[in-house]
C-alpha positions as CSV (number, residue, x, y, z in Angstrom):
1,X,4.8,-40.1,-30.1
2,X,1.8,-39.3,-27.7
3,X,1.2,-36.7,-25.5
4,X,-0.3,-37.8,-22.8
5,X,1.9,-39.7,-20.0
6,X,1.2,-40.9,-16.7
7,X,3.6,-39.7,-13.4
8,X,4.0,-41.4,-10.2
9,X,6.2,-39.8,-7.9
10,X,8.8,-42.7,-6.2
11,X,9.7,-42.5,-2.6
12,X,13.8,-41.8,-3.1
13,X,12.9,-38.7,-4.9
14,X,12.4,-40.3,-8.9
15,X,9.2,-41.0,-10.7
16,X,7.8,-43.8,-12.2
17,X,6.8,-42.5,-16.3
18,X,4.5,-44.2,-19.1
19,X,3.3,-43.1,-22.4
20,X,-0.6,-43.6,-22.6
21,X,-3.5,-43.5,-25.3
22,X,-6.5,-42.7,-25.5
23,X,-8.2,-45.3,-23.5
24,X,-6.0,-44.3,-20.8
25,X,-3.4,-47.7,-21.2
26,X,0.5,-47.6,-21.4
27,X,1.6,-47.7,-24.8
28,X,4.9,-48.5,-23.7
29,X,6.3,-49.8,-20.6
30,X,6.8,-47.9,-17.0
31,X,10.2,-46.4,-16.7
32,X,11.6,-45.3,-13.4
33,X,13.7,-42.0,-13.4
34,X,15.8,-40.9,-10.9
35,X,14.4,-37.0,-10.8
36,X,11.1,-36.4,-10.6
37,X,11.3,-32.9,-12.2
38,X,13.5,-34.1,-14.8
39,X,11.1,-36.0,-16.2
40,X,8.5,-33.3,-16.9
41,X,11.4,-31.5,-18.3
42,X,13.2,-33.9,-20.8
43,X,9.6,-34.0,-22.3
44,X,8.7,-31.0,-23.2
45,X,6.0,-32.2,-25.9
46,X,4.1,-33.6,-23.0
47,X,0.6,-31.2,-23.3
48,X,-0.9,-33.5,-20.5
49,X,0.4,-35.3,-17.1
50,X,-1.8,-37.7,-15.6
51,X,-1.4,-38.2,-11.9
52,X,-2.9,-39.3,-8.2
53,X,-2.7,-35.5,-7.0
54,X,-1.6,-32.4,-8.0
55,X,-1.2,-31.1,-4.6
56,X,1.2,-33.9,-4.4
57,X,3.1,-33.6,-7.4
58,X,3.0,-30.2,-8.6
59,X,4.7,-27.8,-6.0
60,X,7.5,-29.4,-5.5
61,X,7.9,-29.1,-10.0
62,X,6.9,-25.2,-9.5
63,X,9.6,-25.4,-6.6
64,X,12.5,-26.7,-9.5
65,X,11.2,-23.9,-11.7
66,X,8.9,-26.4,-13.6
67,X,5.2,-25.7,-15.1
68,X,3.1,-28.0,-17.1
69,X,0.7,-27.0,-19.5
70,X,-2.3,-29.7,-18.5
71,X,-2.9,-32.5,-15.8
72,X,-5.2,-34.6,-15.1
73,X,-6.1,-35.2,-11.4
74,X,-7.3,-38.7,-10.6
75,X,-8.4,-38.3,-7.2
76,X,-9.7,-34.8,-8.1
77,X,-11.9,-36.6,-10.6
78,X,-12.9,-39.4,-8.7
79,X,-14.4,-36.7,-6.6
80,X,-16.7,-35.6,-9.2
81,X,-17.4,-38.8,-10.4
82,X,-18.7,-40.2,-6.7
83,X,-20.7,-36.9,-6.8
84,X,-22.3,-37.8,-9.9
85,X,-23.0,-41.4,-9.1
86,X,-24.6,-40.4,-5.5
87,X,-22.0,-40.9,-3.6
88,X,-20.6,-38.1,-2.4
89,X,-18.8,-38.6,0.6
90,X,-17.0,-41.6,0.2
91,X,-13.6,-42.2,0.1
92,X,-12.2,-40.6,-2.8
93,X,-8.0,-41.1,-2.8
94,X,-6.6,-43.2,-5.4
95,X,-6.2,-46.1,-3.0
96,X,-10.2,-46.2,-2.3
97,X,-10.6,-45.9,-6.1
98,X,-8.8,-49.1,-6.6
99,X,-10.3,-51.0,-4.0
100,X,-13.7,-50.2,-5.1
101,X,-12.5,-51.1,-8.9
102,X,-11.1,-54.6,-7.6
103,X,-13.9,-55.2,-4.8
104,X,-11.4,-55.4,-1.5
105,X,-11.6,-53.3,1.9
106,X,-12.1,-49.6,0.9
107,X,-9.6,-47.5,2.7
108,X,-10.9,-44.0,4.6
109,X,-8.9,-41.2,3.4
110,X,-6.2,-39.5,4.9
111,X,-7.3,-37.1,7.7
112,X,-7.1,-33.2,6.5
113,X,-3.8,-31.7,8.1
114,X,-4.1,-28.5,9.9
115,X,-2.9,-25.3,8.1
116,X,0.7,-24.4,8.9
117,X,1.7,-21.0,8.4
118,X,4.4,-20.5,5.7
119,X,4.1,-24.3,5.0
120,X,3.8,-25.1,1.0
121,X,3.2,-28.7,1.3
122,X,0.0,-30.8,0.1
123,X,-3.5,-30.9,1.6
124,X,-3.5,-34.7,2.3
125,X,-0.2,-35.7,3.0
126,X,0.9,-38.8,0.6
127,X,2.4,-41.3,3.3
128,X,1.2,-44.4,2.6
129,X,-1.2,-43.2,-0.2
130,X,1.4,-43.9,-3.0
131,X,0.3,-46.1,-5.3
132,X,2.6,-48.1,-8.3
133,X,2.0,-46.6,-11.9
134,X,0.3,-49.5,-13.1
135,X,-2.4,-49.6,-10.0
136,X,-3.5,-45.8,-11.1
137,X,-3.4,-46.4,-14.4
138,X,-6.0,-49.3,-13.9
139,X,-8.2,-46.6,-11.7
140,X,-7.8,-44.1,-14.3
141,X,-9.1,-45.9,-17.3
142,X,-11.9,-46.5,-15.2
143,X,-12.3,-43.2,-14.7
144,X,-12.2,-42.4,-18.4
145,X,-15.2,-45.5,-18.8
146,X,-17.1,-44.1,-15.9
147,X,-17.4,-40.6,-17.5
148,X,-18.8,-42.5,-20.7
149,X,-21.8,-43.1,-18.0
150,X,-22.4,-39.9,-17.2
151,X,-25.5,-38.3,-18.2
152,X,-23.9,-35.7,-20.5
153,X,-20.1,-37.2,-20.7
154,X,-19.1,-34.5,-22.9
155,X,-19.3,-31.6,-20.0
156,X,-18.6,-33.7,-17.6
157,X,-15.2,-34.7,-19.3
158,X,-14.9,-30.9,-19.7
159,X,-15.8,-30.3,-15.9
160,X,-12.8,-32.5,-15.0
161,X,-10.4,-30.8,-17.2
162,X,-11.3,-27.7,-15.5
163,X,-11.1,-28.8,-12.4
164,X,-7.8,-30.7,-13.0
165,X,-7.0,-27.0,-14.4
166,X,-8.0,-25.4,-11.3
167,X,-5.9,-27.5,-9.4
168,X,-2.6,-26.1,-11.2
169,X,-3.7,-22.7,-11.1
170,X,-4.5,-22.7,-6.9
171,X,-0.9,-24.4,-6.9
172,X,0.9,-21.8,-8.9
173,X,-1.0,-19.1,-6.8
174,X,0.4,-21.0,-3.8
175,X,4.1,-20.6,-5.1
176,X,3.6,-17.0,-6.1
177,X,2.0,-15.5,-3.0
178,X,-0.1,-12.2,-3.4
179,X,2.3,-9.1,-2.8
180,X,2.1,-7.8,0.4
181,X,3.7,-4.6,2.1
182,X,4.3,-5.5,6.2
183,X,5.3,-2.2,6.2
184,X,2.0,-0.7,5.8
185,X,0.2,-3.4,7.6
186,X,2.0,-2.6,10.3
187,X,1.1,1.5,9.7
188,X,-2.5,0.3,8.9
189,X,-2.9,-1.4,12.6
190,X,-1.4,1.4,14.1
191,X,-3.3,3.8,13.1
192,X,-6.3,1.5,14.0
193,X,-5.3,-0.3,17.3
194,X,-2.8,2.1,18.5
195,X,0.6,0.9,20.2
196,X,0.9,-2.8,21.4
197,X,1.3,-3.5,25.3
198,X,3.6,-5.7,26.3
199,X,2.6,-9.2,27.6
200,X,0.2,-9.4,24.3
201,X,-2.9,-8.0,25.9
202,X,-5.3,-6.2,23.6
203,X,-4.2,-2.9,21.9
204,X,-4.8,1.1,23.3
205,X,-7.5,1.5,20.9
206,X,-9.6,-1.5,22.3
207,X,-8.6,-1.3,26.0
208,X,-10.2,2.4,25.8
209,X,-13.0,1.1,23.5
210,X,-13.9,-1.5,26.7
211,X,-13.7,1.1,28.7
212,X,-16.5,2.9,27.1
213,X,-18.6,-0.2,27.1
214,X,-18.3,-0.5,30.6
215,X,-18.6,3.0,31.4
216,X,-22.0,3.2,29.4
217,X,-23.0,0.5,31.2
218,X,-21.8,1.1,34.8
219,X,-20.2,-1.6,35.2
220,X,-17.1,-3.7,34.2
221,X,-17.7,-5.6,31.0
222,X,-16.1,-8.0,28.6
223,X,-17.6,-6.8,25.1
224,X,-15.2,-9.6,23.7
225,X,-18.0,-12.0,25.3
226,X,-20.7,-12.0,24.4
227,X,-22.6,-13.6,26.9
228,X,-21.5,-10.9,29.2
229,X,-22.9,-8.1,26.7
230,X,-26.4,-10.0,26.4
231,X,-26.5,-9.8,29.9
232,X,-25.6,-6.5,30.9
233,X,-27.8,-5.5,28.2
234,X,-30.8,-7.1,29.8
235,X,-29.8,-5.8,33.1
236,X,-30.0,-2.1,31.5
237,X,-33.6,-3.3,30.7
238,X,-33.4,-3.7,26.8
239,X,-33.5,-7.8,25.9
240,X,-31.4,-9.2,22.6
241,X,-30.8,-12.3,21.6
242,X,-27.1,-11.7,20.1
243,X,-24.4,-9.5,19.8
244,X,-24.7,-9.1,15.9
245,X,-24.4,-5.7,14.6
246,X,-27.4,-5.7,12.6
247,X,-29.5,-6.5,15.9
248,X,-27.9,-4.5,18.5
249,X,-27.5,-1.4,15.9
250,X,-30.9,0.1,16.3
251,X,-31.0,-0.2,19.8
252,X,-30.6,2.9,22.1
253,X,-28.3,3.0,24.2
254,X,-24.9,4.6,24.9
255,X,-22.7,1.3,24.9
256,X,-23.9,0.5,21.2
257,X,-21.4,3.1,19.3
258,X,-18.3,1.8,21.3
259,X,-19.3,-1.7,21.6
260,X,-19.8,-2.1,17.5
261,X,-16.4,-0.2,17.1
262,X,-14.6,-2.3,19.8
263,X,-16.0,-5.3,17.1
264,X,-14.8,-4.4,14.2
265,X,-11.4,-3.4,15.3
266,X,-11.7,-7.0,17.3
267,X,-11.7,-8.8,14.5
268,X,-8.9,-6.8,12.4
269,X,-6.7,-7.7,15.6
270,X,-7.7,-11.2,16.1
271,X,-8.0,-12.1,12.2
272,X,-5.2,-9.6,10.6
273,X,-3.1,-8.4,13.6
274,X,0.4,-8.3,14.3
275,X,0.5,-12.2,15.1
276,X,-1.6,-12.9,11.7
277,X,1.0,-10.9,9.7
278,X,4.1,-12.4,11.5
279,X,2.8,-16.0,10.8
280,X,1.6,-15.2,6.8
281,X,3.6,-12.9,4.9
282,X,7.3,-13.6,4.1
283,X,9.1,-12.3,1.0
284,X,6.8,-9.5,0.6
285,X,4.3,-12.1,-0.3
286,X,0.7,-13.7,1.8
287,X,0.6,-17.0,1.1
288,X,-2.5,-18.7,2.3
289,X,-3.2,-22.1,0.9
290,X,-5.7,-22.1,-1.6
291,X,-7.8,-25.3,-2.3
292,X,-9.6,-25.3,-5.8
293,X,-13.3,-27.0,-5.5
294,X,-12.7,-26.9,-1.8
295,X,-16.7,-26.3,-1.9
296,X,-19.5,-28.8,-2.8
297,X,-20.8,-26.0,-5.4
298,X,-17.0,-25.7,-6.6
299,X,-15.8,-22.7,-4.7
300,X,-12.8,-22.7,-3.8
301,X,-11.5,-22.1,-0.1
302,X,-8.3,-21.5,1.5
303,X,-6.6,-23.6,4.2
304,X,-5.3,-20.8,7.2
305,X,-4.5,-17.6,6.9
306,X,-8.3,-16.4,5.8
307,X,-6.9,-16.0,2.2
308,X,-10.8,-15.2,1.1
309,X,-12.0,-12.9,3.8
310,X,-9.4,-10.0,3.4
311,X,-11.2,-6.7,5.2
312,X,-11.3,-3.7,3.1
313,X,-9.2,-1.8,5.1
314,X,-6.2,-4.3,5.0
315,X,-6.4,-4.1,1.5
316,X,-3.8,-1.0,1.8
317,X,-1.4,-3.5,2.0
318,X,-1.5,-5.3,-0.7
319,X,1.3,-3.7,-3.4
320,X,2.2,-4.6,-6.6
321,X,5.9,-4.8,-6.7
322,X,8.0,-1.7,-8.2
323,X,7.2,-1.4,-11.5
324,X,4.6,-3.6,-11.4
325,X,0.5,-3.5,-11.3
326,X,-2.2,-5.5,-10.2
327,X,-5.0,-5.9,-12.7
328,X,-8.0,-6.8,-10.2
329,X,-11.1,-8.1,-12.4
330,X,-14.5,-8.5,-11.1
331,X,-17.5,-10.4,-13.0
332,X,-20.5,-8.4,-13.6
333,X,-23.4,-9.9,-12.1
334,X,-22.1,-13.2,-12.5
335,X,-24.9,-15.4,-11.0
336,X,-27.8,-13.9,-13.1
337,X,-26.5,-14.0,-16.1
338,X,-25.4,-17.8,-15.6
339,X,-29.2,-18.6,-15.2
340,X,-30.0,-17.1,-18.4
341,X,-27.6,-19.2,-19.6
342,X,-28.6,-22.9,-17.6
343,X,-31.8,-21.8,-18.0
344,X,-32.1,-20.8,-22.0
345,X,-34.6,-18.1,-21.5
346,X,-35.1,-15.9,-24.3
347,X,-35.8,-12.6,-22.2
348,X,-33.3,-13.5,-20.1
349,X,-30.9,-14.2,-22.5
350,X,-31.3,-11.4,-24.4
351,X,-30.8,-8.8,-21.3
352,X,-27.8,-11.0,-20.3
353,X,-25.9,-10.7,-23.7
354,X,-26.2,-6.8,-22.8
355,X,-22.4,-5.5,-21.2
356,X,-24.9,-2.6,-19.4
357,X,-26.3,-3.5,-16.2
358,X,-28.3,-6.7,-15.9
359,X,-30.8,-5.5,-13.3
360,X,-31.7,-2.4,-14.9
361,X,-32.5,-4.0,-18.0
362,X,-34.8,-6.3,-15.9
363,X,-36.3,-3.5,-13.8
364,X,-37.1,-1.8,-17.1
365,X,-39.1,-5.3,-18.3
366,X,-40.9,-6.3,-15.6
367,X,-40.8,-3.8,-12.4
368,X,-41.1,0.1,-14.0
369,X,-37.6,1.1,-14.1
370,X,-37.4,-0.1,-10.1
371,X,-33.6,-1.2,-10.2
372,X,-33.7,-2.2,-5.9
373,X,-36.9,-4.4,-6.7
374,X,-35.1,-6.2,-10.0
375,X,-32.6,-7.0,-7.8
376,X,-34.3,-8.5,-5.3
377,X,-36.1,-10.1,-7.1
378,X,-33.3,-12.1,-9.2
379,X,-31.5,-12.6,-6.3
380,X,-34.6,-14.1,-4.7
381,X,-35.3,-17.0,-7.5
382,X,-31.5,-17.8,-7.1
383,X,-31.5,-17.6,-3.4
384,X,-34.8,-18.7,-2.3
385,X,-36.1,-15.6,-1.0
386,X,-39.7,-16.6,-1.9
387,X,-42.0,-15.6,0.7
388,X,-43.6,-12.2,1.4
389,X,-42.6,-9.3,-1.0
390,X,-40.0,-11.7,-2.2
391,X,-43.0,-14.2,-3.3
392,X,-44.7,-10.6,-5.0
393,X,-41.5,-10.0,-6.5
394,X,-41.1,-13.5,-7.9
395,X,-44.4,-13.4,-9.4
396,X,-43.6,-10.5,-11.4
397,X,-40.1,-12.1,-12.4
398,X,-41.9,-15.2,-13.4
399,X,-44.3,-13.3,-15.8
400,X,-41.3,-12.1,-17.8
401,X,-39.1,-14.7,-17.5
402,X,-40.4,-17.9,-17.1
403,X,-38.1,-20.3,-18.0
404,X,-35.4,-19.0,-15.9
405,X,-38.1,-19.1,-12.6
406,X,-39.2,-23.0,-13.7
407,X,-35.6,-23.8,-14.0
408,X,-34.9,-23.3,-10.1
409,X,-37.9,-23.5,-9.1
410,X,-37.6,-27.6,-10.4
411,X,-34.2,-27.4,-9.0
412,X,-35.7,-26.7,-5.6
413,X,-38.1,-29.4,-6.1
414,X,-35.8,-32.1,-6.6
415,X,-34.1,-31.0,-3.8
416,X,-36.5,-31.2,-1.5
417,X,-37.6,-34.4,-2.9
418,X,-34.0,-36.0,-2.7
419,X,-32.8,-36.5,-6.1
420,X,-29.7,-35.8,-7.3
421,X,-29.3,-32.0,-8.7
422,X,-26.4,-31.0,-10.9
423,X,-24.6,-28.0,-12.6
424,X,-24.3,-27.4,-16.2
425,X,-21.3,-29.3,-16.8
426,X,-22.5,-32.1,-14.2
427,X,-21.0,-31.0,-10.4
428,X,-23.8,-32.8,-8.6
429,X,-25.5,-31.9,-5.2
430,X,-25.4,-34.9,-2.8
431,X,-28.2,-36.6,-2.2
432,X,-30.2,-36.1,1.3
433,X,-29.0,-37.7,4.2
434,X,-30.8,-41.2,4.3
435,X,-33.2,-42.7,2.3
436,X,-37.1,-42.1,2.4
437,X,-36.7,-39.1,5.0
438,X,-36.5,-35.1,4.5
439,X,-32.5,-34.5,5.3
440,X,-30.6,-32.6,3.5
441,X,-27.9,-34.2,3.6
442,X,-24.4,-33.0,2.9
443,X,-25.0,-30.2,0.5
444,X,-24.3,-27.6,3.3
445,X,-26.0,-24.4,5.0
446,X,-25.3,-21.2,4.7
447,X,-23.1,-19.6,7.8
448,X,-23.3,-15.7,8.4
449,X,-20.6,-14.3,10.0
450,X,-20.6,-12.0,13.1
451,X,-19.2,-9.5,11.7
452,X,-20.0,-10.2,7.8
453,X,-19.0,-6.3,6.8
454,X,-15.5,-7.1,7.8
455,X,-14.7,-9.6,5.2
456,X,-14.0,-9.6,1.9
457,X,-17.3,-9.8,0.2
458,X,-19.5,-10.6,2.8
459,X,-20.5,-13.7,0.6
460,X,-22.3,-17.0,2.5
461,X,-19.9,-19.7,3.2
462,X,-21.1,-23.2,1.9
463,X,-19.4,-26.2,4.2
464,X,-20.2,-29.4,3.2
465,X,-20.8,-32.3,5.4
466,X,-23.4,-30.4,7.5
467,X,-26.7,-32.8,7.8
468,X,-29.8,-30.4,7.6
469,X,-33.4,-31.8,9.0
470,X,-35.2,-29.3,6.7
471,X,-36.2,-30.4,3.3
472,X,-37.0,-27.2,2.6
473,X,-33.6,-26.1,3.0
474,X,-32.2,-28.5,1.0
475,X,-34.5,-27.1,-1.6
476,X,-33.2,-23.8,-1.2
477,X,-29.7,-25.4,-1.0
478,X,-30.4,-27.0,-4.3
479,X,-31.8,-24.0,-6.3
480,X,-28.9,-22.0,-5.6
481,X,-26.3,-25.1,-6.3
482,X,-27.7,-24.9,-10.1
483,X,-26.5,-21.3,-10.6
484,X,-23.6,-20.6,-8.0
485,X,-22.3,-24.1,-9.1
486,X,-22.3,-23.4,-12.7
487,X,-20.9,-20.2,-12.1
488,X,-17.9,-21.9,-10.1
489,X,-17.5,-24.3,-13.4
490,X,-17.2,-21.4,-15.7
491,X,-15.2,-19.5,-13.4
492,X,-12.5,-22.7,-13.6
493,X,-12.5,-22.4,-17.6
494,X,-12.0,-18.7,-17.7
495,X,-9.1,-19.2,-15.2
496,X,-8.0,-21.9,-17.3
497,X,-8.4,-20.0,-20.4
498,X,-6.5,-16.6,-18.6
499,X,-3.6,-18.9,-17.1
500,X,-2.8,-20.2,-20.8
501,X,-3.0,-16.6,-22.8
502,X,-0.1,-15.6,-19.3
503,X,2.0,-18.0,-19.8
504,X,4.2,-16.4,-22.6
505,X,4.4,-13.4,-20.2
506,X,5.9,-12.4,-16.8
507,X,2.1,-11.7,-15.3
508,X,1.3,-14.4,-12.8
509,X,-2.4,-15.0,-11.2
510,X,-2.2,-14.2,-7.5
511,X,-5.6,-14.3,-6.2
512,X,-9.1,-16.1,-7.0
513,X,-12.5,-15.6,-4.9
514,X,-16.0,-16.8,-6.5
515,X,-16.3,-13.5,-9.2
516,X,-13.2,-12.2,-8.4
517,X,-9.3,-12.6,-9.8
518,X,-6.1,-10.4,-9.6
519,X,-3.5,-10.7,-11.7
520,X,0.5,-9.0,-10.8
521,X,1.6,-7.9,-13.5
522,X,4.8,-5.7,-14.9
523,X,3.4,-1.9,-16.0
524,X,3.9,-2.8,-19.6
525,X,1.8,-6.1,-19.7
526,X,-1.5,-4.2,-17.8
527,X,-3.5,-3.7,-20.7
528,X,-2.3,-7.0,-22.3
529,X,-3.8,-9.2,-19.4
530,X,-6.9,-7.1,-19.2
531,X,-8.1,-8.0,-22.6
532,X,-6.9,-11.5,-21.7
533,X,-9.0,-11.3,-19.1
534,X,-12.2,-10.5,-21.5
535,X,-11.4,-12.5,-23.8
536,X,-10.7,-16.0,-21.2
537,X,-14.4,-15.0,-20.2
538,X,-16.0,-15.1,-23.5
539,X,-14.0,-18.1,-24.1
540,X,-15.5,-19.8,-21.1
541,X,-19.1,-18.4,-21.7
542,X,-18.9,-20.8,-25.0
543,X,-17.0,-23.6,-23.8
544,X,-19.5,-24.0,-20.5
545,X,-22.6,-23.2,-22.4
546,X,-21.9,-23.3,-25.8
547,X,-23.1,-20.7,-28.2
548,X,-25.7,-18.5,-26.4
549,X,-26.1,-14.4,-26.6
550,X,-25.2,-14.2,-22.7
551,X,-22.1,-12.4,-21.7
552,X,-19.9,-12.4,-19.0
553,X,-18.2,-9.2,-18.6
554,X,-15.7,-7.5,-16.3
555,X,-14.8,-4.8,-14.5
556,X,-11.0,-4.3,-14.0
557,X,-8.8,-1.6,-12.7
558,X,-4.6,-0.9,-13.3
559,X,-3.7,-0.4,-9.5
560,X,-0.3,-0.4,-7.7
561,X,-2.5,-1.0,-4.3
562,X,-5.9,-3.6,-4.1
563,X,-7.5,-1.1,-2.3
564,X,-7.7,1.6,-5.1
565,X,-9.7,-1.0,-7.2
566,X,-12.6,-0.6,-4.9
């Protein structure tokens, strides 16, 4: 009896089943069953399911009240693979997959649907991308002979188990929903706003905040426009270039006080208003759309609804359910201590398998107790902030820890140079944009938002398929993918690794960002899931790195609200 079968969901509602080995055949023939949950169900010694697309397949199981243990995601996989071949970009469904494996026409993908609030159906959706059992199984042995090529095929088969792990995790979090009280959003954007005028025109609280602006400036204007604000500044003799906060903060003159409050409370109205929490929460529950490895580093994103950009503020409303808790978890200094792990530096290393604070221990080595400067400084070799004190900095970094330094440094290198730069486990970096020039192809550039101390984190978003002309940037690009990449592989094993030690209990995962996970939880189980969660990291420190002194701690909190764990 094996383990291991292969589903393919059938158009009348059924599923096409086979038993496979290891080298990814049927070891017994394709049977057609008339219910596709049923299936899963009558075989409950099943420890892995092998399919096109979980996004496909799983929800509508969680839907029937079904979870699997494992999957294996073939276009998920195919993904990485392309990645680590150089080919990032191409056409990765099933469909392509085969075409390429039997030389024909290879099919573009399916266009990305839109978000739909409330919706709960796939990312691509599987019209004509259904394939017959035996035409994936053909792809996914490939797959299985592809990996063997791989320059380290033992982490990269692990990389695709975690991302195939990933996958079911986002989807579960899909079904579940994070708790969320309308009640006191609604309080929350009163209090802000003030009372809602009919025809949907802006709030009390910003009409009078406009009125300020225009008042300081003697004139009517639009500080939703920014065009309009550039201007009238400029006609009150003082020039800027944007709007920003961080430019327009330090400049004097009475419109700047209203005009950066009239922002912030802009964007809580446009982003998390009254229309935002009509359209996403139902059931007592947000449910944005989360998308696992939605990132060329592996982060994961969230289609609508702004799932990863929750302002602190609007945190009030998210409430554990009545007798319930939310244990909300947050990595300690994730990023450093994943490049003392890539990196194998023995200073490094050795700081990093400390549970007290990373950059202390560093400013106490190399930059006379000088916490800000450590800090910098790490954050500058990961980053790429090498020039000016950041270069000084770097220097003094480099003396203490030189392996870590030469580690991105080469990254950047490559980088710059075009070649193909990869994580740990083997997530590559796509190659630049064209052969013989300085693009940097689709690797991605960081975007700053407006109003970055509204979100969540205020963390850079990284969008692939944005062609950059600057090598240099694509250096920068690179050194960064070796650490925040790795980082987003062991994140995917310790979520992994915390999904398994829940599923005997009621807790469910309800929210992942980057460093970041919150589990709901009854009262009882609290202290239960916050050693799971310590002990899923440690588990994923080994299985991503193997046997090293680094730790990955966390710091959690018991709350009833998200807001009291800040």
């Amino acid at each position: 009896m094996t383990d291991r079968w292969a589903l393919a969901p059938a158009e009348d509602g059924g599923a096409d089943v086979a038993p496979l080995g290891p080298d990814g055949l049927p070891t017994g023939p394709v049977r057609r069953e008339s219910d596709l949950a049923g299936a899963v169900r009558s075989r409950p010694e099943v420890t892995r399911w092998v399919w096109r697309s979980t996004p496909e397949v799983y929800p509508r199981l969680l839907a029937t009240g079904v979870r699997v243990e494992r999957c294996y995601d073939i276009e998920d996989a195919e993904t990485l693979l392309l990645g680590h071949e150089g080919r990032y970009g191409e056409p990765r469904s099933a469909a392509a997959a085969l075409a390429r494996l039997r030389g024909g026409p290879v099919p573009p993908d399916p266009p990305q649907r839109s978000a739909e609030p409330g919706a709960q159906s796939p990312l691509f959706e599987p019209t004509g991308t259904r394939l017959p059992l035996t035409d994936l199984l053909a792809v996914y042995a490939e797959q299985l002979r592809r990996h063997e090529r791989t320059a380290h095929p033992d982490r990269m088969r692990l990389l695709t188990a975690a991302e195939s792990a990933g996958m079911l995790v986002a989807a579960e979090m899909n079904h579940s929903g994070l708790p969320w009280s309308a009640e006191v959003h609604r309080r929350l954007l009163h209090d802000l706003l003030g009372e809602r005028y009919a025809g949907g025109g802006e709030p009390r609280r910003l009409a009078e905040l406009a009125d300020e602006v225009s008042a300081a400036f003697g004139r009517r204007v639009r500080p939703d426009l920014p065009a309009d604000v550039i201007k009238a500044f400029a006609q009150a003799g003082t020039k800027v270039k944007s709007t920003r906060r961080w430019e327009i903060q330090s400049v004097d003159h009475p419109a700047v006080g209203p005009l950066l409050e009239y922002k912030k409370l802009y964007r809580i109205w446009v982003a998390h208003g009254w229309s935002w929490l009509q359209d996403w929460v139902r059931d007592g529950r947000f449910r944005p759309e989360f998308l696992a490895g939605g990132t060329v580093t592996g982060r994961w994103v969230t289609n609508g609804g702004g799932g990863l950009q929750i302002p602190k503020v609007i945190r009030r409303a998210v409430v554990a359910d009545p007798g319930w808790r939310l244990v909300v978890a947050d990595a300690d200094q994730m990023e450093p201590r994943v490049l003392a792990a890539v990196s194998r530096d023995p200073g490094l290393m050795e700081v990093a398998g400390r549970e007290s604070d990373l950059y202390q221990s560093v400013s106490d080595r190399a930059f006379s107790g000088d916490r800000d400067q450590a800090k910098i400084a790490v954050l500058g070799a990961i980053y790429g902030q090498t020039s000016g004190d950041g270069l000084k900095n770097l220097a003094a970094l480099r003396r203490r820890f030189p392996k870590a330094v030469a580690y991105v440094d080469e990254a950047a290198r490559a980088g710059e140079e075009g070649r193909l730069v990869r994580t740990w486990l083997g997530r590559t970096c796509p190659p630049a944009a064209g052969a013989g020039d300085d693009a940097a192809g689709e690797a991605g550039i960081p975007i700053a938002d407006d109003d970055a101390e509204t979100q969540a984190d205020g963390q850079t978003a990284w969008v692939p398929g944005y062609a950059s002309s600057n090598s240099r940037a694509r250096g920068r690009f690179a050194r960064n993918f070796v650490v925040q990449g790795s980082a987003a592989d062991w994140a995917l094993l310790m979520l992994a690794g915390l999904r398994r030690a829940c599923a005997d209990l009621k807790a469910e995962l309800v929210f992942f960002q980057h460093d970041e996970v919150i589990v709901h939880c009854p009262a009882e189980e609290a202290d239960t899931v916050v050693q799971a969660i310590r002990a899923s990291a440690d588990l994923a420190g080994r299985l991503t790195f193997g046997e090293t002194p680094v730790r990955f701690p966390f710091t959690t909190a018991v709350v009833e609200c998200y807001a009291d764990a800040k």
